[in-house]
N, C-alpha and C positions, 0 to 999 in steps of 0.2 A: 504494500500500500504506500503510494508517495503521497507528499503533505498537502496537493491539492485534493486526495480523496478524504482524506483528514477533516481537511478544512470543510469538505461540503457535506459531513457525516455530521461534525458539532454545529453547521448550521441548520441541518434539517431536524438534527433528533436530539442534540443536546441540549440544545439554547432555547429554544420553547418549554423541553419539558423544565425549565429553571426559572423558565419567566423573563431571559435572557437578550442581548444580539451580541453577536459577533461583529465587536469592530475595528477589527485587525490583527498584525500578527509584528512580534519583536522580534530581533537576534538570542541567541539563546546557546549556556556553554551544557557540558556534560553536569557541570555542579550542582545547577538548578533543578530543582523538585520535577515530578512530572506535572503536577498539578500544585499550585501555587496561588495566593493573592500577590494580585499585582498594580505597587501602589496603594491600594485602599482596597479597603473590606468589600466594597461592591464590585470589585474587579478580581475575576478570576486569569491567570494563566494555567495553558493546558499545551500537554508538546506528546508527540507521537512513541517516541522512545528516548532513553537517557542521553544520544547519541546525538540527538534531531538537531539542527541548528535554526530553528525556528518553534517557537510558541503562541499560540494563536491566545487572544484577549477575549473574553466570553465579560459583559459587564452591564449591568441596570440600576435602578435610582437605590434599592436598599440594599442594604448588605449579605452577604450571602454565610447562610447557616455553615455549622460545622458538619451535620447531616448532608446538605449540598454540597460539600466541598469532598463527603466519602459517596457520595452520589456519581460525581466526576469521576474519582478514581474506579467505583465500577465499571462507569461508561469505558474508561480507556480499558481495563481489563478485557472488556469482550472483543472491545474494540480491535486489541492486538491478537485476541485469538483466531480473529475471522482476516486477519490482515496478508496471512501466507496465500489467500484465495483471490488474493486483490484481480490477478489478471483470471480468472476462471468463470467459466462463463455460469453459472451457479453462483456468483457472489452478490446478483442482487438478489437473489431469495437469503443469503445470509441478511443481508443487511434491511431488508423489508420486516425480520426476524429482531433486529437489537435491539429494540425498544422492549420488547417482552423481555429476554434475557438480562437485560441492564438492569432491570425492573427484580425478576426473581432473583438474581445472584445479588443486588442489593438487600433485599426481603431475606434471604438464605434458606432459599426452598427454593435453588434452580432448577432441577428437573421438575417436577410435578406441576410447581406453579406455572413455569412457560408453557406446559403442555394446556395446562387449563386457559389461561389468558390466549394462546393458538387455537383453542375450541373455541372461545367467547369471540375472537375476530371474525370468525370463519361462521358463526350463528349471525352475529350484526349482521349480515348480510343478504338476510334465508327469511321466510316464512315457514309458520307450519297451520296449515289448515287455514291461509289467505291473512295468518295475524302473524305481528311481530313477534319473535322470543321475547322472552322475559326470564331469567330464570336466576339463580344463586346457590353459589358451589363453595362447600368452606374445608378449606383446608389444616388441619391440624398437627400438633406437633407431634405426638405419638405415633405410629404404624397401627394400623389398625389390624394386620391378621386374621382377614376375612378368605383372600384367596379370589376375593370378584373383585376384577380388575378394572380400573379407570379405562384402561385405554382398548378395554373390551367392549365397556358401556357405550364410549359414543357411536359406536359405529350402531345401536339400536334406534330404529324412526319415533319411539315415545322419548326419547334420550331429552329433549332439548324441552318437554313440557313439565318433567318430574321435577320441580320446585317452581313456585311461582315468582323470584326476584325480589320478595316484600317481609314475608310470616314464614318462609317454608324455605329447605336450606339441605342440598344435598351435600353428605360430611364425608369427606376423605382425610385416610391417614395421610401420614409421610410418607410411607412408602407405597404412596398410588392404589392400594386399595381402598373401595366405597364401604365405609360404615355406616351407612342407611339416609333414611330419610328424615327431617327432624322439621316440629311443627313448634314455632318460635313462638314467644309470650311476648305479651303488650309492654312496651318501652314506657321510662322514664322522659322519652326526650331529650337527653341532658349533652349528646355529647357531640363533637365537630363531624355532622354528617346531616344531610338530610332528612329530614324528622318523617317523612315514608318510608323510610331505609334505616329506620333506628333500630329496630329489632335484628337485623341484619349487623348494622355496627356494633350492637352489646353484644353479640353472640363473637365478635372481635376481641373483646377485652382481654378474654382468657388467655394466660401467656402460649404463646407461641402461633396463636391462630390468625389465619388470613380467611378475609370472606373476599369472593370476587362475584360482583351481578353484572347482569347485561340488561339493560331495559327497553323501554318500547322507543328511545330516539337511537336505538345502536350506539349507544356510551357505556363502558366498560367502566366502573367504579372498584374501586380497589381498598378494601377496611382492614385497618390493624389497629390494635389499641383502643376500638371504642371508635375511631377517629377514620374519615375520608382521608387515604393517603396518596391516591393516586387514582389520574382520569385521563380516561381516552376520549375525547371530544372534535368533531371535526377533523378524526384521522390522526391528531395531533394527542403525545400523550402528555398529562402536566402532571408533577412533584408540587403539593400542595403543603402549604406553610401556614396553619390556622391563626396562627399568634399573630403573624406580619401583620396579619388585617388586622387586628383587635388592636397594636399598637400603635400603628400608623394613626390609626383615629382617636389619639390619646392631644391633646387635654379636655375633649369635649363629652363629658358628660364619665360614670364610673365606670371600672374593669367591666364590673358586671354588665349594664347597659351595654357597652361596647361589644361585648362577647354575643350578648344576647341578639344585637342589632346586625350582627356578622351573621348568626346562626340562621336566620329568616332571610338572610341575602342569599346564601345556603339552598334555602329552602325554594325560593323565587324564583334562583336559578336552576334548581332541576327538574321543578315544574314548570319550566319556560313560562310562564308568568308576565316576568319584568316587573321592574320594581324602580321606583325614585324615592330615598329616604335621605332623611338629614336631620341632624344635630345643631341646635342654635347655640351659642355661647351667653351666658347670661347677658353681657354687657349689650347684645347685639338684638336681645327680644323686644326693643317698641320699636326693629327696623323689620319684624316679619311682615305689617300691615303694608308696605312698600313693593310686598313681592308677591306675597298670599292672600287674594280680596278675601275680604273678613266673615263675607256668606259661607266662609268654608270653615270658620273655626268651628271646633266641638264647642266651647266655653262660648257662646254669644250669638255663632253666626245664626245665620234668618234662612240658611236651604234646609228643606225637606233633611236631605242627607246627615247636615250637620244636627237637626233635632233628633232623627231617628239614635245616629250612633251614641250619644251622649249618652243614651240609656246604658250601653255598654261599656263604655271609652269610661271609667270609673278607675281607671288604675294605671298606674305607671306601663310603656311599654313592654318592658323585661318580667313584669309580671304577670301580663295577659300568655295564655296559653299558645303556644306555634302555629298549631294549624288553624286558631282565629287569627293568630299574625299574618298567614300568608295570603287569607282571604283579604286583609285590609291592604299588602301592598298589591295586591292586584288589582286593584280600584284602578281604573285612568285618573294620573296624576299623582301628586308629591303627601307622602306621609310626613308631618313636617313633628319634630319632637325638641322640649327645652331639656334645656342641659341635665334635668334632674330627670328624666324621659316621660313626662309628661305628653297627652298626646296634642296636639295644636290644631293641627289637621289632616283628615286624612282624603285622599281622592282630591288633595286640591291644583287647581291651577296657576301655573309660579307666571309671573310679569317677567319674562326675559327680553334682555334689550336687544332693537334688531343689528342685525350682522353675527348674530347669536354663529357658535361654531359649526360647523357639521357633525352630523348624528345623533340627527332624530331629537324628537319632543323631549325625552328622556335625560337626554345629555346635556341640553342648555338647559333646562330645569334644575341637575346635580349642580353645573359649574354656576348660575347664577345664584344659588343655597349655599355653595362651598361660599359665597362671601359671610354669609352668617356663620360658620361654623364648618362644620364637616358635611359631606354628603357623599350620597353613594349609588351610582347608577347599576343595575341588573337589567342587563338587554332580553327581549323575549327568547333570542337564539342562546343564550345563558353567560356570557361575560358576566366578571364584575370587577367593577370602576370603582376605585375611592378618591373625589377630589377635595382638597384645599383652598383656603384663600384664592377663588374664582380664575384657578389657575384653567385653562383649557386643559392640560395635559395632566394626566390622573396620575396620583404619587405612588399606586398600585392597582394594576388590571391580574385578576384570576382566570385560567380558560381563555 
């Protein structure tokens, strides 16, 4: 493999799944790491072998985890083992393949998990009976010792409808045998995943276990820990970093609000939904009337809408329940919330000034609210945007 195949390996498959670009490449000796910050915490260097005498720049607005930075070094691991194939006419099924493997040999469940995540690509694609798959495969740390093999099952035509992707969860050991079918109990909600897929994410928690679903948009979700840690979205796979989000939107309103306010963006986005929410800063609340005509407040306004919900709107955001949260951001128009998460408005429509940016009602709505405080755009096709101080350019896009 030479450095030009390098280079267009870490821009199609590295730099997206980090949140990444690639903007350029240094001189570089033997001494140098293979994987390195370079310069500052938000800049990665990355070089082909110890030998190489260039290092290519991988860098974005926040800083890159210590998890991402052993991320990279799996990437180059796989990277070099597929790299003796470079001239072989087979090396783009290698390489249409490294996303998966980058993927389980970080996770440390390379065999079994690429094998499952190569089943889930290869269903995104399929109908059964005129509907999309939907299904969820969890893998566990133990061997299970059953003797019925994984890689016997797929080849069966019920194969792809035995779990439904939600409540229901086919369990494999470690070593590739299926230990049954397993009917999931009702979630707490609680934890970085989307709250349809939470009985799915708890059934994660347990040390060593990966769940992997595929659902009805052909997006591969990937659960450890309780927590979404990986998604195949638009072909494209992404390393998700839950915290980034919750800090990034730090001084405006507490941890918890914050977290809570991440989780229903979460939520928005993979119910394609869409969503505009935002945070005012105290100092900045007798400028909301400026932006949000006052028909829309819950506390005053004179619409239909705003008397109706006020019956319910009785409580801070983070304490109303998720799945009324995600019905309120899917109103057309901005949930707007004060810094103590109080709700202001919800379904309302924001006064953006014209020459407003491109992308949609949504987006000049987040960036003219990022002047109050924080805000956060969820595209119907599932991004999500966190803007500041009325900047255009978001200080963190997810997906």
């Amino acid at each position: 493999m030479n450095d030009l195949q390098f280079q267009q390996l870490l821009s199609e498959y590295l730099a997206p799944m980090l949140g990444a670009t690639l903007t350029g490449s240094t001189a570089s000796t033997p001494r140098e790491k293979l994987v390195a910050y370079y310069q500052a915490p938000n800049q990665i260097a990355i070089k082909l072998t110890k030998g190489s005498t260039i290092r290519f720049i991988l860098k974005r607005d926040r800083k890159f985890e210590e998890e991402e930075s052993r991320l990279a070094e799996d990437f180059l691991d796989v990277v070099n083992i597929i790299s003796e194939a470079g001239d072989r006419s087979y090396f783009g099924e290698l390489v249409r393949a490294l996303p998966r493997w980058v993927i389980a040999r970080h996770l440390k469940q390379e065999t079994t998990l690429a094998a499952i995540l190569e089943q889930l690509d290869s269903w995104s694609s399929e109908t059964y009976e005129g509907r999309r798959i939907t299904c969820a495969l969890g893998l566990m740390q133990n061997p299970s010792n059953t003797g019925v093999l994984l890689s016997e099952y797929w080849s069966n035509s019920y194969a792809p409808v035995l779990s439904n992707g939600y409540d229901t969860i086919l369990e494999i050991g470690s070593d590739g045998q299926l230990a049954g079918l397993n009917c999931l109990a009702a979630s707490g909600l609680s934890g970085f995943a989307p709250f349809r897929l939470s009985s799915i994410a708890d059934w994660s928690k347990e040390d060593g276990r990966l769940a992997a679903t595929l659902n009805t948009q052909g997006e591969i979700l990937l659960f450890k820990g309780g927590e979404l840690r990986f998604a195949r979205r638009a072909g494209k796979w992404t390393h998700v970093v839950h915290l980034n989000a919750v800090q990034i939107m730090n001084p405006y309103g507490s941890k918890e609000l914050r977290t809570e306010i991440y989780k229903s963006c979460l939520d928005a986005s993979f119910a394609r939904t869409g969503a505009c929410i935002a945070v005012v800063a105290k100092e900045n609340l007798p400028k909301v009337a400026n932006i949000v005509n006052t028909i829309d407040r819950i506390k005053g306004g004179s619409s239909y809408k705003s008397r109706f919900l006020s019956l319910s709107l009785d409580r801070s955001f983070d304490k109303i329940e998720r799945p009324l949260r995600q019905e309120l951001l899917a109103l057309d128009g901005a949930c707007v919330l004060d810094y103590q998460g109080n709700i202001l408005a919800v379904g309302a429509i924001v006064t953006v000034p014209s020459g407003s940016p491109n992308g949609g009602g949504r987006r000049a709505a987040a960036v003219a609210l990022s002047k109050l405080g924080v805000a956060i755009k969820v595209s119907a096709d599932g991004p999500i945007s966190i803007f500041k101080g009325a900047n255009d350019k978001p200080l963190l896009g997810i997906f």
